[in-house]
C-alpha positions, -999 to 999 in steps of 0.1 A, spaced: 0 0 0 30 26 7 40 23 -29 9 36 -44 16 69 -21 57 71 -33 70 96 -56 104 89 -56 114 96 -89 86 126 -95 93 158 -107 72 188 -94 62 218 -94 51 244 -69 44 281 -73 43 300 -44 65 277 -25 83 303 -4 61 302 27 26 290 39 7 263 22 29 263 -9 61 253 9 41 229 32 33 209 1 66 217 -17 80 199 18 56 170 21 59 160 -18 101 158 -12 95 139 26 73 118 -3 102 114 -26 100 139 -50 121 165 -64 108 199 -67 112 229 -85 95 260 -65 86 289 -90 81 325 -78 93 361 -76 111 355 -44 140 334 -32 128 299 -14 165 293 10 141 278 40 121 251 9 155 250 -6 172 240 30 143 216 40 141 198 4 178 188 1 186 179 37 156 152 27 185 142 5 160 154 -27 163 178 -56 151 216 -53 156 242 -84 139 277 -77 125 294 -107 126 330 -108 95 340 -122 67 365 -124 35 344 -131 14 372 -142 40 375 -172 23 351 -199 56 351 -219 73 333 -190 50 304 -181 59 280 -213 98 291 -202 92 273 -168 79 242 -181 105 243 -206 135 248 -180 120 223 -154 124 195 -184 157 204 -192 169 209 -160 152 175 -143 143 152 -176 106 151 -172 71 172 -154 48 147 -137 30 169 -112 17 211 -115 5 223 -81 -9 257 -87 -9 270 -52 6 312 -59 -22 333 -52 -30 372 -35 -58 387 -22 -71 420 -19 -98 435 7 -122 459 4 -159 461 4 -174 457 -28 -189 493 -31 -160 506 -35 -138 475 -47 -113 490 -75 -106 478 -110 -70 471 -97 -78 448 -69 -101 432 -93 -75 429 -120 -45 420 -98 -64 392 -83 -79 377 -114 -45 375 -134 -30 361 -106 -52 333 -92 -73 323 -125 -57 333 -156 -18 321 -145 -32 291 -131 -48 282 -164 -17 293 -190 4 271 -166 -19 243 -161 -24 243 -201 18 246 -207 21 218 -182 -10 195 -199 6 195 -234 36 183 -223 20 159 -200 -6 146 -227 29 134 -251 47 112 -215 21 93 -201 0 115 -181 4 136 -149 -9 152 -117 -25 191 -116 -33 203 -81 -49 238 -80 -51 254 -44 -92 266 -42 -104 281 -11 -138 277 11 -144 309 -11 -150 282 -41 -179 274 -21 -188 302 1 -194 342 -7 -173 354 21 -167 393 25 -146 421 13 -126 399 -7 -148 401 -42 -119 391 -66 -109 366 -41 -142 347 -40 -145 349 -78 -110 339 -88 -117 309 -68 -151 300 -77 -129 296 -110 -105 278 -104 -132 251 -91 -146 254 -126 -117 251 -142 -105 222 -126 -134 205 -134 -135 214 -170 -98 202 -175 -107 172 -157 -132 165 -181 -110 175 -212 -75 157 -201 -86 126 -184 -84 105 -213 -50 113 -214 -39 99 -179 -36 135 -169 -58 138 -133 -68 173 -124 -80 180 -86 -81 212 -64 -74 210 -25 -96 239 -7 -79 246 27 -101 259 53 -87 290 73 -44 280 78 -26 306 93 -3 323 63 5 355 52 -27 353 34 -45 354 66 -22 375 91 -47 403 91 -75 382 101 -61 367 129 -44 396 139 -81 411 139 -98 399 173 -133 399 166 -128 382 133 -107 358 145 -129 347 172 -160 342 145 -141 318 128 -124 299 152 -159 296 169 -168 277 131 -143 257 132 -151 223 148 -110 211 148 -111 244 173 -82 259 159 -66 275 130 -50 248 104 -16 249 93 2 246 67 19 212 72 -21 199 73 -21 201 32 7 179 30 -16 143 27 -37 156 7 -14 167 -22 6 139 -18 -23 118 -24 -35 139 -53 -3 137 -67 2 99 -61 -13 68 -79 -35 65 -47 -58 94 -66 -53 76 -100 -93 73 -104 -99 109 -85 -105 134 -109 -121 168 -110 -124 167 -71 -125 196 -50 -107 182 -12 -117 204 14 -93 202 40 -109 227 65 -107 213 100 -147 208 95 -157 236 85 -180 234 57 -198 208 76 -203 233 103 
C-alpha cells in the first residue's frame, strides 16, 4: 500500500513555494520522494534548505507568473533541468480587501491575473507536455471561497469560484489522457494570506468559533492531501475539489 503513495522519482512543481501552504506541500511532496522545483518572484532558502537535507532535488525558478511570456519558459527549463514534469500544483495566489462598493478595477485585475488566468496558461503549458509522456498530476489550491461568498474579498471569491470550474473542465478534457486534475480547498491555515484576520480579534474569534477542529489549520495539514493527489493513490480521482478545513464546511 506505501508504494501507491511514493513519488520517488517525481518531478514537481510548486508556485508559491516560499512560505505558507505552498512550501508545506513543496515539503511533504520531497518527505514523499519527490524532487521539486519551487517557482516564484522570491528566493525559497528555508524550501530549498528543508528539500535537500531530505536528500532530494530543489531548483527555484525566478518567475513573475502574471507574465504570460514566462510560463511555457518554466515548463520548458524544469524538463531540461530535471528530464521530465509529472505533477503542476498551482498554489501562488493574492488577495485583496475591500468592500465591494468601493472595490477597484485594480484589486479586481491584480487578483484575477494572478489566481485564474496564470493558473490556467500554466496548467495548459504543463497539460501538453503531460498529454505526449504518459500522463500527470494538476493540483490547483481553491479556497472555502470556491464554495462560500465570504466578505470584502470580491476578486478573491470569484478567482476561486474559478479555479473550481476550471478544474473541473480540464478534468473533463485531459482525463483520457492519464492527466488527473483536482483542487485541495484549505479551510482557514494561518499564512501571510490570513495575518490580518487573525491579527483582527473579533474576526478571528467568529471563525475559530466555526471551526469544529477548534483551531486554525496549518500549513503542514495540506501535506496528505497533495501527496495523495499527486500519487497513484488518486489515479481514479479526478475533477475533485478536497476540502481540507478542519470541519468547517460541515459546520
Amino acid at each position: 500500500m506505501t508504494d501507491i503513495f511514493n513519488l520517488s522519482g517525481k518531478v514537481a512543481i510548486v508556485t508559491g513555494a516560499r512560505t505558507g501552504i505552498g512550501q508545506g506541500i513543496a515539503e511533504g511532496l520531497a518527505e514523499a520522494g519527490c524532487d521539486v522545483v519551487g517557482a516564484g518572484h522570491a528566493a525559497m532558502p528555508e524550501t530549498e534548505a528543508y528539500i535537500k537535507n531530505l536528500g532530494r532535488k530543489f531548483s527555484f525558478y525566478d518567475i513573475d507568473l502574471v507574465n504570460q511570456d514566462k510560463i511555457q519558459a518554466l515548463v520548458d527549463e524544469t524538463i531540461k533541468t530535471f528530464g521530465c514534469l509529472d505533477i503542476l500544483v498551482n498554489n501562488a495566489g493574492i488577495i485583496r480587501r475591500e468592500d465591494v462598493l468601493d472595490f477597484s478595477e485594480k484589486n479586481w485585475d491584480d487578483v484575477i491575473n494572478m489566481n485564474l488566468k496564470s493558473l490556467f496558461f500554466l496548467s495548459q503549458a504543463a497539460a501538453r507536455y503531460m498529454k505526449d509522456n504518459g500522463g500527470g498530476k494538476i493540483i490547483n489550491i481553491a479556497s472555502m471561497l470556491s464554495f462560500q461568498g465570504g466578505i470584502r474579498v470580491v476578486s478573491y471569491t470569484a478567482s476561486k469560484s474559478g479555479v473550481a470550474g476550471i478544474t473541473k473542465l480540464m478534468a473533463n478534457e485531459l482525463a483520457k489522457y492519464n492527466i488527473q486534475v483536482n483542487a485541495i480547498a484549505p479551510g482557514y491555515i494561518a499564512t501571510n494570506n490570513t495575518e490580518a484576520l487573525i491579527k483582527d480579534p473579533k474576526r478571528s474569534a467568529e471563525i475559530l468559533g466555526r471551526i469544529p477542529a477548534d483551531r486554525w489549520g496549518k500549513p503542514e495539514d495540506l501535506k496528505g492531501a497533495a501527496v495523495f493527489l499527486a500519487s497513484k493513490a488518486s489515479d481514479y480521482v479526478s475533477g475533485h475539489i478536497l476540502a481540507v478545513d478542519g470541519g468547517w464546511l460541515a459546520r
